[in-house]
PDB file of N, CA, C and O in Angstrom:
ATOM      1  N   UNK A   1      66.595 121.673 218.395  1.00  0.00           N
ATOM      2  CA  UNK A   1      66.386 122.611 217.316  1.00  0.00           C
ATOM      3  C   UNK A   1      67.393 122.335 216.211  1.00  0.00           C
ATOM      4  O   UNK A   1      68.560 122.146 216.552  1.00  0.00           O
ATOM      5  N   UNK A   2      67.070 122.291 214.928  1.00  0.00           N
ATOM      6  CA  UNK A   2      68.160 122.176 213.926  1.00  0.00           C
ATOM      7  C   UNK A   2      67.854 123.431 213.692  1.00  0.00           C
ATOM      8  O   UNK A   2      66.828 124.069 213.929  1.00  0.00           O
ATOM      9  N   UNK A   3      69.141 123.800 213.062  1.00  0.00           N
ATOM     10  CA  UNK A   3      69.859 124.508 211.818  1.00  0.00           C
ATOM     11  C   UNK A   3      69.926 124.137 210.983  1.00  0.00           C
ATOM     12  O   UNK A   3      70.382 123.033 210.686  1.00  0.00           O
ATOM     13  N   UNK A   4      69.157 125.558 209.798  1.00  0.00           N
ATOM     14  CA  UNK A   4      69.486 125.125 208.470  1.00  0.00           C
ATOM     15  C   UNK A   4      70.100 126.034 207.636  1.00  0.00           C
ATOM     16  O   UNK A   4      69.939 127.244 207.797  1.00  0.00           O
ATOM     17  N   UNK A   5      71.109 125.359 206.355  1.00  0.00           N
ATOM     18  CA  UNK A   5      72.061 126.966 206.299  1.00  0.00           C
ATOM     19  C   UNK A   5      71.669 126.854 204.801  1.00  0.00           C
ATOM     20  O   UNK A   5      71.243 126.008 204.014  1.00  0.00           O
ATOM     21  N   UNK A   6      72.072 128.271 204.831  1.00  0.00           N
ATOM     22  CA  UNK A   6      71.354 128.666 203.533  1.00  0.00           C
ATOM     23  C   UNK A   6      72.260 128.268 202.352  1.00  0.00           C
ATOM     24  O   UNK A   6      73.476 128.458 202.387  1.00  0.00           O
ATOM     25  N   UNK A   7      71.599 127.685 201.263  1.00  0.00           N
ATOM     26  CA  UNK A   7      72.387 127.345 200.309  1.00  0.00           C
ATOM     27  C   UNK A   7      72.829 128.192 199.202  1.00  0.00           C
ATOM     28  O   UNK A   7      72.174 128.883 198.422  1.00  0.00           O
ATOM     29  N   UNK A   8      74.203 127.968 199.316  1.00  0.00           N
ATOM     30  CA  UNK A   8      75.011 128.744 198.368  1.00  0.00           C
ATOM     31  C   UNK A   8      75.191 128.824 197.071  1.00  0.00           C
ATOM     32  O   UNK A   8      76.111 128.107 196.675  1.00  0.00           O
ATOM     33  N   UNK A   9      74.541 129.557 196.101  1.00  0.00           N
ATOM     34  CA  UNK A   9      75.086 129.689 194.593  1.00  0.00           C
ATOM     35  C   UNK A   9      76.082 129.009 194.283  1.00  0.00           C
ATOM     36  O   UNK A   9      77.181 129.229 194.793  1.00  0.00           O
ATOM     37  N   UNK A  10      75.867 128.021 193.355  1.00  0.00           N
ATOM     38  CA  UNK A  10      77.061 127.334 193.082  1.00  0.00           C
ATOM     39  C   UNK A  10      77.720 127.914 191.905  1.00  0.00           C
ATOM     40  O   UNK A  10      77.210 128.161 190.812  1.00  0.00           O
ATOM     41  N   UNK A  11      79.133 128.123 192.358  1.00  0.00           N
ATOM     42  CA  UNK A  11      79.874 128.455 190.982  1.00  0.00           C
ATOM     43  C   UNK A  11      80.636 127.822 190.275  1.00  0.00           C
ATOM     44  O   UNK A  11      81.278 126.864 190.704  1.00  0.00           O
ATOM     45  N   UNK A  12      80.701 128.261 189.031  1.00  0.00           N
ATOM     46  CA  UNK A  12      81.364 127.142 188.080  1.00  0.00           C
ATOM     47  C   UNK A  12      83.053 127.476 188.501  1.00  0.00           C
ATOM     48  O   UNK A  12      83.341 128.620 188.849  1.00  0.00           O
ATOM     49  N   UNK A  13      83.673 126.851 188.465  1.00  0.00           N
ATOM     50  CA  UNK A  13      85.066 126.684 188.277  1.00  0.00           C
ATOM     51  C   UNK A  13      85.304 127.575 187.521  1.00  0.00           C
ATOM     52  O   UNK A  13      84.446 127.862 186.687  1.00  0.00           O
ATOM     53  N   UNK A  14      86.673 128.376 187.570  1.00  0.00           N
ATOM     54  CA  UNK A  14      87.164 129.914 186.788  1.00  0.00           C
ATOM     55  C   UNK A  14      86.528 130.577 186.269  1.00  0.00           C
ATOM     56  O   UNK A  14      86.975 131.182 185.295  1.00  0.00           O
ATOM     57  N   UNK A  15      84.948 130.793 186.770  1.00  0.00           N
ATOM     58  CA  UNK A  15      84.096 131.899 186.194  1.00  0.00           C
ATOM     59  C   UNK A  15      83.999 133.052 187.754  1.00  0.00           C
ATOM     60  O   UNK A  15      83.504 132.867 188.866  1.00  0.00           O
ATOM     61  N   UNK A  16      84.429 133.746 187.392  1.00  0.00           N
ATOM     62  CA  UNK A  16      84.803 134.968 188.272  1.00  0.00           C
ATOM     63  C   UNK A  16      83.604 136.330 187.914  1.00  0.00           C
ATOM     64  O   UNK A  16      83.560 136.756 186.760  1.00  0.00           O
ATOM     65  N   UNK A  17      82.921 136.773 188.712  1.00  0.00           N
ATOM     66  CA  UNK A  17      81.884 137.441 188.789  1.00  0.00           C
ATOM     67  C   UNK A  17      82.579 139.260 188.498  1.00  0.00           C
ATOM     68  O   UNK A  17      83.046 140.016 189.349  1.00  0.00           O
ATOM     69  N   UNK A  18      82.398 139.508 186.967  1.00  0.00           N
ATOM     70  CA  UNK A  18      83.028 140.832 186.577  1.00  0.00           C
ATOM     71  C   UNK A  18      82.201 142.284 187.400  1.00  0.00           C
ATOM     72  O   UNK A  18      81.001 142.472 187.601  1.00  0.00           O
ATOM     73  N   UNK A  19      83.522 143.235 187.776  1.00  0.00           N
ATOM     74  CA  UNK A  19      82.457 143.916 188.146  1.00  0.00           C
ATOM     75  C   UNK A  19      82.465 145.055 187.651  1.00  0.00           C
ATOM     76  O   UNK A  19      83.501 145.478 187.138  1.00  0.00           O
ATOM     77  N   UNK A  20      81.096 145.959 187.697  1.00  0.00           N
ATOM     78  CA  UNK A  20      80.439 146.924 186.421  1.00  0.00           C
ATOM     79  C   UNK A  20      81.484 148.199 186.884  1.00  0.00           C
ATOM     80  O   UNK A  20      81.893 148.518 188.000  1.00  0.00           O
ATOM     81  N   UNK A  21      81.617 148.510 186.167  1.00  0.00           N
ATOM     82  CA  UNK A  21      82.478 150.109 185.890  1.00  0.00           C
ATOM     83  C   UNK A  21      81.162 151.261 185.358  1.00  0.00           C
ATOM     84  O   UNK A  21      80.148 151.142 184.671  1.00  0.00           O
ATOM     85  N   UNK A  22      81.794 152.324 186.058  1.00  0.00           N
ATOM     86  CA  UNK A  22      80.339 153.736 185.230  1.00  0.00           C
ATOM     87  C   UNK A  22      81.132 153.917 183.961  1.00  0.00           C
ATOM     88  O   UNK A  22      82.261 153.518 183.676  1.00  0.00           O
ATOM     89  N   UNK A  23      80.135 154.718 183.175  1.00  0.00           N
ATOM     90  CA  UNK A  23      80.494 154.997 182.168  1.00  0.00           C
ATOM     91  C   UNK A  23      81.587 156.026 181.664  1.00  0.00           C
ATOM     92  O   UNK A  23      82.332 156.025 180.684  1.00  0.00           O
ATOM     93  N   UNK A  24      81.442 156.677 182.446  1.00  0.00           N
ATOM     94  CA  UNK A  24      82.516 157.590 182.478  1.00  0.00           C
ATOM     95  C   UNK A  24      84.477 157.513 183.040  1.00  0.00           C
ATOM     96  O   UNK A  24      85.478 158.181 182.786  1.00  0.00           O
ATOM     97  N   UNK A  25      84.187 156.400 183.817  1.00  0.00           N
ATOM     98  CA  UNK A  25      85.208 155.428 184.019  1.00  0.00           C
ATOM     99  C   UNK A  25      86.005 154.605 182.680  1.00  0.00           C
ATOM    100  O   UNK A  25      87.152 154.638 182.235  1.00  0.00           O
ATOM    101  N   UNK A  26      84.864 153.931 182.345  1.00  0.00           N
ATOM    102  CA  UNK A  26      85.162 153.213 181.102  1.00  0.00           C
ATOM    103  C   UNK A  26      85.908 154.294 179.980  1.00  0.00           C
ATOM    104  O   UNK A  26      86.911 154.039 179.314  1.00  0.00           O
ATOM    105  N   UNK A  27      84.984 155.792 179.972  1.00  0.00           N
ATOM    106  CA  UNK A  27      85.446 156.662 178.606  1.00  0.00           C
ATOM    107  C   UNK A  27      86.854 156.951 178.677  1.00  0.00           C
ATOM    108  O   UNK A  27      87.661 157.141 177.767  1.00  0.00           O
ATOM    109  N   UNK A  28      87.039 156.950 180.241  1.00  0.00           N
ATOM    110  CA  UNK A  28      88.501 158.093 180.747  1.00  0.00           C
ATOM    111  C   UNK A  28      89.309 157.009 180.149  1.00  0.00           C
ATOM    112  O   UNK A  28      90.120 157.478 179.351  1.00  0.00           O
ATOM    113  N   UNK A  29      89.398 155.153 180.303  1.00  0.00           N
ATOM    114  CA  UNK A  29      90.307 154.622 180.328  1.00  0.00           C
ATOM    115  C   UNK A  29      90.063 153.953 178.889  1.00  0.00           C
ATOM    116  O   UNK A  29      90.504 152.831 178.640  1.00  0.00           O
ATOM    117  N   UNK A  30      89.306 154.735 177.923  1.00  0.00           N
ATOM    118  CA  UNK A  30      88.751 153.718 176.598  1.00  0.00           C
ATOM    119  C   UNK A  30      90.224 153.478 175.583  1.00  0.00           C
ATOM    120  O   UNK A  30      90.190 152.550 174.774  1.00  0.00           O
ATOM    121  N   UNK A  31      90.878 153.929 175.629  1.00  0.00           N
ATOM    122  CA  UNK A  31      92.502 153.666 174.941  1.00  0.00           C
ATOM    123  C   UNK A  31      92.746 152.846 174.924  1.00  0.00           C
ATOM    124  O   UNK A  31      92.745 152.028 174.005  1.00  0.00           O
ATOM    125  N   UNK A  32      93.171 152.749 176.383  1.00  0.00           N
ATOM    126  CA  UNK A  32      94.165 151.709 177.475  1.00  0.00           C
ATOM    127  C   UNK A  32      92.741 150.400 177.141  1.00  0.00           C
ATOM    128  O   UNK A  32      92.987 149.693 176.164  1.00  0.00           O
ATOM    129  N   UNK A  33      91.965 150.224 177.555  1.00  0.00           N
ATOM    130  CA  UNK A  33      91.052 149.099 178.042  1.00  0.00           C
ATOM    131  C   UNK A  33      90.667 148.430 176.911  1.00  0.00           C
ATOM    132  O   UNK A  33      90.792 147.206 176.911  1.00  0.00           O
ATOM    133  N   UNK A  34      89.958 149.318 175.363  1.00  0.00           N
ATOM    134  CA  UNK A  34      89.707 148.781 173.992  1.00  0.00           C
ATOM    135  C   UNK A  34      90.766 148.910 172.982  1.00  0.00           C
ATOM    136  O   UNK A  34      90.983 148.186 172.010  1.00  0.00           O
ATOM    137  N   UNK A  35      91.475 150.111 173.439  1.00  0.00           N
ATOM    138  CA  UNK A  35      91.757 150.642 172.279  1.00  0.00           C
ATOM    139  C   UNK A  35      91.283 151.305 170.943  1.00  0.00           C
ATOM    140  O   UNK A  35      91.785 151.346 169.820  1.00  0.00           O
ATOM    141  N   UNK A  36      90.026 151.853 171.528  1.00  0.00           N
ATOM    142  CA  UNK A  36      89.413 153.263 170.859  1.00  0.00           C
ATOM    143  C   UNK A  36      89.202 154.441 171.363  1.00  0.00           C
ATOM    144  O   UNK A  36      89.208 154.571 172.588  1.00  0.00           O
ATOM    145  N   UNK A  37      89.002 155.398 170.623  1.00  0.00           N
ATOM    146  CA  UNK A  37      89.028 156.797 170.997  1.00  0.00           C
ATOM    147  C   UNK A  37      87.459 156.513 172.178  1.00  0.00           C
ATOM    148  O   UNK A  37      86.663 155.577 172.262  1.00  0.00           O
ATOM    149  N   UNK A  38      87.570 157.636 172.814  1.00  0.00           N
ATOM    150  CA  UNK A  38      86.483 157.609 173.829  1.00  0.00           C
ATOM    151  C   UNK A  38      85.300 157.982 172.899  1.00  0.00           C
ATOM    152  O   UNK A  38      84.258 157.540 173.382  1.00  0.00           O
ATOM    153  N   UNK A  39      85.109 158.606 171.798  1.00  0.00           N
ATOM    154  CA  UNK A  39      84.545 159.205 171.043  1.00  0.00           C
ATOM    155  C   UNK A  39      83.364 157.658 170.554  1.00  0.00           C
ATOM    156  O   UNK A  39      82.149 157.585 170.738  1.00  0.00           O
ATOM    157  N   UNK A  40      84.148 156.771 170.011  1.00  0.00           N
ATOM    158  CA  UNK A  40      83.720 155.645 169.922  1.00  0.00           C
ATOM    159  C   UNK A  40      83.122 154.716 170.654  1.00  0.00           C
ATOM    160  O   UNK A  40      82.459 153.753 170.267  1.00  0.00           O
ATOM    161  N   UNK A  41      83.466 155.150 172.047  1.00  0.00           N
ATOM    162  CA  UNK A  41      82.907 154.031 173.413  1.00  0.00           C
ATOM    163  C   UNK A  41      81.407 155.249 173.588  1.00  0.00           C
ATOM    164  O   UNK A  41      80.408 154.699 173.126  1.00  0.00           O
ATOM    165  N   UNK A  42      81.177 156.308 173.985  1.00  0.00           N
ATOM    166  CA  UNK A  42      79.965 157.168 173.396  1.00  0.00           C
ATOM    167  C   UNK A  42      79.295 156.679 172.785  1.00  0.00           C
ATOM    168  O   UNK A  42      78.133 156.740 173.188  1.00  0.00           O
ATOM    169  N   UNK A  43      79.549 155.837 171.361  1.00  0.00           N
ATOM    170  CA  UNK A  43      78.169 155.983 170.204  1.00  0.00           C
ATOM    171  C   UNK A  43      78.199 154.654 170.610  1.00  0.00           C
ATOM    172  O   UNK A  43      77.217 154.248 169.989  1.00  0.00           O
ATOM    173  N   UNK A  44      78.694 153.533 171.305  1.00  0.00           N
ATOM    174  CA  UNK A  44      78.449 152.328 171.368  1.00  0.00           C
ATOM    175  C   UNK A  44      77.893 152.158 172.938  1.00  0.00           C
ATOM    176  O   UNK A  44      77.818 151.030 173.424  1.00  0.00           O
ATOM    177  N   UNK A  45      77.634 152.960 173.453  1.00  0.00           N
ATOM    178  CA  UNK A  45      77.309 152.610 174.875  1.00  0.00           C
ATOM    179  C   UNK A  45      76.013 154.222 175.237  1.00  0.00           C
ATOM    180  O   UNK A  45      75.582 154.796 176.236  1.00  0.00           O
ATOM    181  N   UNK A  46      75.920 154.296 174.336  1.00  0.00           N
ATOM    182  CA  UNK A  46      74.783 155.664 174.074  1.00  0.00           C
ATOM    183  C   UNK A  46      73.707 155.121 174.757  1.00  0.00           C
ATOM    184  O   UNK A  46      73.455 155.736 175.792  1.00  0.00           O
ATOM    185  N   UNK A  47      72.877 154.028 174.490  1.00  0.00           N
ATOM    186  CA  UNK A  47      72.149 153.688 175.015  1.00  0.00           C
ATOM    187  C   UNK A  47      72.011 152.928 176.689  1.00  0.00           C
ATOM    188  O   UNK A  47      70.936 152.738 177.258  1.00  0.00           O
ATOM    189  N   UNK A  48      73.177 152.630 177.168  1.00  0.00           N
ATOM    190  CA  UNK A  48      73.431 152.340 178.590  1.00  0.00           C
ATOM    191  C   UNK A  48      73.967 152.962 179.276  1.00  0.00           C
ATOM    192  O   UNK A  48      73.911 152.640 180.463  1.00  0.00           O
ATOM    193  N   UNK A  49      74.658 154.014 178.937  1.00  0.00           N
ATOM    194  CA  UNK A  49      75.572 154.446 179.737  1.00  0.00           C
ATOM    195  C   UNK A  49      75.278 154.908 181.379  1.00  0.00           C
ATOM    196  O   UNK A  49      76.148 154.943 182.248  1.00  0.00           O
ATOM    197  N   UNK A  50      74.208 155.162 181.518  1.00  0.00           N
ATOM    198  CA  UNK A  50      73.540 155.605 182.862  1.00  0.00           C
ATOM    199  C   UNK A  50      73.264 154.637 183.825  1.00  0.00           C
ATOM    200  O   UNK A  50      72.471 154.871 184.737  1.00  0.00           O
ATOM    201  N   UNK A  51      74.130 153.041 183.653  1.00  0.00           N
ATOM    202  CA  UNK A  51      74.037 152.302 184.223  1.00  0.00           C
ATOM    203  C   UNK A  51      75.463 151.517 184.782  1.00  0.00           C
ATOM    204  O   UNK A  51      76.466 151.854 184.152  1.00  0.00           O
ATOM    205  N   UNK A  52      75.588 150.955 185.399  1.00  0.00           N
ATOM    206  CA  UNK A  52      77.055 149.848 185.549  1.00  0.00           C
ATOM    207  C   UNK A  52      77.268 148.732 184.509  1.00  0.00           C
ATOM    208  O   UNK A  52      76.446 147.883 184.165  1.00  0.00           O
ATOM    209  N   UNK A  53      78.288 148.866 184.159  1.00  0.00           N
ATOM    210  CA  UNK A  53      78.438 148.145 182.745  1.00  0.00           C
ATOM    211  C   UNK A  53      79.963 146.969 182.762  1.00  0.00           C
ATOM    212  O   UNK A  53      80.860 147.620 183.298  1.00  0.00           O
ATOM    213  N   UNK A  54      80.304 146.071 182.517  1.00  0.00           N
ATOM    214  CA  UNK A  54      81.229 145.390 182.611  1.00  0.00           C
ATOM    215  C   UNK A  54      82.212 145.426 181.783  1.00  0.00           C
ATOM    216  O   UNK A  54      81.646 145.377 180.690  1.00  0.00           O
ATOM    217  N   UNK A  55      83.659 145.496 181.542  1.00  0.00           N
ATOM    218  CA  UNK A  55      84.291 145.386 180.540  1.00  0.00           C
ATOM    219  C   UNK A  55      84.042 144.302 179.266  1.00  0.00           C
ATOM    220  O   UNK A  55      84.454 144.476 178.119  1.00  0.00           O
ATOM    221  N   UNK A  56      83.378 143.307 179.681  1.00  0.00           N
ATOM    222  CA  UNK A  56      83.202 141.805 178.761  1.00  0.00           C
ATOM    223  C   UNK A  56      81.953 143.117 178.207  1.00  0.00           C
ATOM    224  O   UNK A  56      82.407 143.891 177.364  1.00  0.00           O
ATOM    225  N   UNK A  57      80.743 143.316 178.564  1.00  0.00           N
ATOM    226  CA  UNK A  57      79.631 143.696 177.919  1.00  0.00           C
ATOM    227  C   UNK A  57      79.936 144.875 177.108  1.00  0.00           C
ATOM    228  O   UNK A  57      79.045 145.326 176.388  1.00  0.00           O
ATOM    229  N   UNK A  58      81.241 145.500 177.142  1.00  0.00           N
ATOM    230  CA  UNK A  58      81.557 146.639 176.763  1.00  0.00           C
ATOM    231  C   UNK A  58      82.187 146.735 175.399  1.00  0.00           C
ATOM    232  O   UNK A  58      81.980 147.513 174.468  1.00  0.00           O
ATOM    233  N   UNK A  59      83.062 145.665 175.554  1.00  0.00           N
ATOM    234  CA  UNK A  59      83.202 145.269 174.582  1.00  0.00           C
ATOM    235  C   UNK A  59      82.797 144.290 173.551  1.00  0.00           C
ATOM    236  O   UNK A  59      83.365 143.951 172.513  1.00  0.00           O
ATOM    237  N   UNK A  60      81.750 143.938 174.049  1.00  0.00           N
ATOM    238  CA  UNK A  60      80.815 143.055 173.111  1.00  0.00           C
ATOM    239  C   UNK A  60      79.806 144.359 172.359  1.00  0.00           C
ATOM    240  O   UNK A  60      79.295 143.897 171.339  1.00  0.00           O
ATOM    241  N   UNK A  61      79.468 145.572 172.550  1.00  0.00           N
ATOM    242  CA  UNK A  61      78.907 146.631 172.210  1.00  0.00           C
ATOM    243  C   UNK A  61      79.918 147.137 171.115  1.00  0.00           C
ATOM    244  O   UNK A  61      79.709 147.125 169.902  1.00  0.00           O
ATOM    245  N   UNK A  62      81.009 147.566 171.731  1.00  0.00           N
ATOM    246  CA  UNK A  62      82.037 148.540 171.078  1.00  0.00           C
ATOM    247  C   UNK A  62      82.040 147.509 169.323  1.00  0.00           C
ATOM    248  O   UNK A  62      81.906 148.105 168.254  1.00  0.00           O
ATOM    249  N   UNK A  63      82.211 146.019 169.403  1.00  0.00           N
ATOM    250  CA  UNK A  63      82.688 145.175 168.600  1.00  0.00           C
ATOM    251  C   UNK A  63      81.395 145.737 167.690  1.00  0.00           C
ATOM    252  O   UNK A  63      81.443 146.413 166.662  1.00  0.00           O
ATOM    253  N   UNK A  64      80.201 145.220 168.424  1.00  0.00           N
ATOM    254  CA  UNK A  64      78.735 145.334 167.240  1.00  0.00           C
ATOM    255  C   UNK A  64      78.987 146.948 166.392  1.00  0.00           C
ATOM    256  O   UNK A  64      79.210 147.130 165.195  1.00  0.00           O
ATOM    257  N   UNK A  65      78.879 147.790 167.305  1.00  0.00           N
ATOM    258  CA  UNK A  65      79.117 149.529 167.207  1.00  0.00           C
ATOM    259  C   UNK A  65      79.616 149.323 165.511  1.00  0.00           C
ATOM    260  O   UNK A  65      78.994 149.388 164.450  1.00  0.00           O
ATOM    261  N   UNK A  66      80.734 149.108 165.783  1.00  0.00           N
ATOM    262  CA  UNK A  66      82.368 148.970 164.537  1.00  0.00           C
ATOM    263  C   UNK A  66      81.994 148.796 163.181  1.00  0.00           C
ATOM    264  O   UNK A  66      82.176 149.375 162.110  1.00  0.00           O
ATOM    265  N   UNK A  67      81.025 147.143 163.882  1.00  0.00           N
ATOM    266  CA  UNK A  67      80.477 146.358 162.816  1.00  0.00           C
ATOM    267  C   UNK A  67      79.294 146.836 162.184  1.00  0.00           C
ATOM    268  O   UNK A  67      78.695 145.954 161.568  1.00  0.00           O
ATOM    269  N   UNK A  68      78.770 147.983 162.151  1.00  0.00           N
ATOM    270  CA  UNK A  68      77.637 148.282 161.746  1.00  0.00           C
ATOM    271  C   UNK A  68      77.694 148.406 160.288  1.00  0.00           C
ATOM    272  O   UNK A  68      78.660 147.797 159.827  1.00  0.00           O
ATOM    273  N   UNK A  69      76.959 149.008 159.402  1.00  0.00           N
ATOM    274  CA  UNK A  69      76.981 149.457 158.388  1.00  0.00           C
ATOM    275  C   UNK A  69      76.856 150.283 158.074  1.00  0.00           C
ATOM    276  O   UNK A  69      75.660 150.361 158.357  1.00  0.00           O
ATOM    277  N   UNK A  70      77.187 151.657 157.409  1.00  0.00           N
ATOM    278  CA  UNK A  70      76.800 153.028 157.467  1.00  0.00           C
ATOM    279  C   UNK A  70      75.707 153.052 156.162  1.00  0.00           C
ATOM    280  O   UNK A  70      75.127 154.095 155.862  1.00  0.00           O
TER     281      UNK A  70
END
């Protein structure tokens, strides 16, 4: 009988798999982590927030948010 083993996801070298924070996590620590008021992590994460979210994706939101135009 052989064995066959299951093949493993290969990962790239120093890419480290981020992991999602709730939203409300993110608001408590939005100071410390972006450096905006929590008020600001709200209107930029309005639309996800009911999900697990990563610091990289969080701040790729918060950045667009900023950048908007009024």
């Amino acid at each position: 009988m052989s064995k066959t083993k299951k093949a493993e996801p290969a990962q790239v070298a120093g890419e480290e798999k981020e992991f999602g924070f709730s939203f409300e996590a993110l608001k408590e620590h939005s100071k410390d982590l972006f450096g905006v008021k929590p008020e600001i992590l709200e209107g930029a994460l309005f639309y996800i927030k009911h999900q697990p979210i990563t610091k990289t994706e969080a701040k790729k939101h918060i950045d667009a948010f900023l950048s908007k135009e009024v």
